[in-house]
Phi, psi and omega in degrees: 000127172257138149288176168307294153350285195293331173305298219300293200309344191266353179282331198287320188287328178298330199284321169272005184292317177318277195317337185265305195295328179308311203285332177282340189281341200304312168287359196272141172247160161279129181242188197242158176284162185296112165281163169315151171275325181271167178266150162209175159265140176237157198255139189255169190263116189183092195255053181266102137133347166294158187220144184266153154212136196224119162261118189261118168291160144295328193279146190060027181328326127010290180252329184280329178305340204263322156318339176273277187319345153298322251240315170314294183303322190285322189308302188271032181249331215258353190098030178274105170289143185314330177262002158256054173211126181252155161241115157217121200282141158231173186302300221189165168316289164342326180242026166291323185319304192299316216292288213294325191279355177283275132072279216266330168286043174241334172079016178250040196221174178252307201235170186240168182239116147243152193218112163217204189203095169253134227213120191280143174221196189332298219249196205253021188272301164353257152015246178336335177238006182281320202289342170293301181313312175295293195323350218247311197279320166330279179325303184293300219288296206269324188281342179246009155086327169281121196290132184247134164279104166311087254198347193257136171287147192221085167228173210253316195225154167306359165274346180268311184307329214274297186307324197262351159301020203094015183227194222308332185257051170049192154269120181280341162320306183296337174274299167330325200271311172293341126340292258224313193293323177261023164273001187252349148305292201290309148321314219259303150329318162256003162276352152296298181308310185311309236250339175266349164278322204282338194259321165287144181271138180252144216277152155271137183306153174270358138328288176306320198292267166344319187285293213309326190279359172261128181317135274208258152293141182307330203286318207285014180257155171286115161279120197296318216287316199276335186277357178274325178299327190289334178300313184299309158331291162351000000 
């Protein structure tokens, strides 16, 4: 049996229990964020004077249009002009491979786009083209040097396609498209950097100096015995 007594103290005590946890969030700071200890390179988002190519499928259009359009947008917010955006549509997921390394070989883009849409069904076909499509857009990104953007969704039902279009899981497009600048940021930065260590010249050691000037080979001394055999002849 609890008294009266005993509520008020468990109330008292509940009441200060509030009151001790109000008083720690009170004390809590905002820290900063941490920086790296080391410097590294990063692709800034900044796509002014670079050019796109966004390879689209038609099949689930539904959804890759609107990814495209994201994808379109996130490209002119980072500094992209409407005429460095390439469009080129193919049939299905499948052929985004070919379609993007002809692109990249052409050499007139900084980053590729890719945008489709695969939606699981009966058979084992899903599957047999998720794994080609990655392996595809992979493969081109590293034998032709131009960084390609993921862009296709792989999902189990049209509602997970739906939610990653512009509803609740954000756009993937826009994430692809933000993906593509700063890796063509981030390229273009280290080959700057490369190309600025390759033009100093580093000075030769006078080690090094000193070995050149010494005869190389024994041939390279005068031999007294063949030039006296040679008098003799004479």
């Amino acid at each position: 049996m609890t008294t009266l007594d005993d509520d008020k103290v468990g109330n008292s005590s509940r009441a200060d229990w509030r009151v001790g946890v109000t008083e720690k969030k009170i004390q809590l700071k905002a820290e900063s964020v941490p920086e790296a200890a080391l410097p590294g390179l990063e692709g800034k988002l900044d796509a002014t004077g670079q050019r796109f190519a966004i390879v689209v499928a038609r099949f689930n259009a539904f959804i890759t249009e609107r990814l495209l359009l994201s994808a379109c947008d996130g490209l002119l917010r980072t500094g992209a002009a409407k005429k460095d955006i390439d469009i080129a549509r193919v049939p299905g997921a499948f052929e985004i491979p070919l379609a993007a390394r002809t692109l990249a070989v052409t050499g007139k883009y900084d980053a590729i786009i890719c945008i489709g849409c695969l939606l699981r069904g009966d058979t084992a076909h899903y599957d047999v083209i998720v794994n080609e499509v990655t392996r595809g857009i992979g493969q081109s990104a590293q034998e032709t040097g131009v960084p390609h953007a993921f862009g296709v969704l792989t999902c189990e039902t049209l509602e997970q396609a739906i939610d990653r279009a512009g509803l609740k899981m954000g756009n993937k497009g826009f994430e692809a498209a933000m993906a593509a600048v700063e890796m063509a940021a981030l390229k273009t930065a280290i080959s700057t950097q490369h190309s600025a260590v390759s033009e100093k010249q580093v000075p030769p050691s006078r080690s090094a100096s000193r070995r050149n000037d010494k005869p190389n080979n024994r041939n390279d001394k005068p031999n007294k015995k063949n030039a006296s055999k040679a008098k003799r002849r004479k």
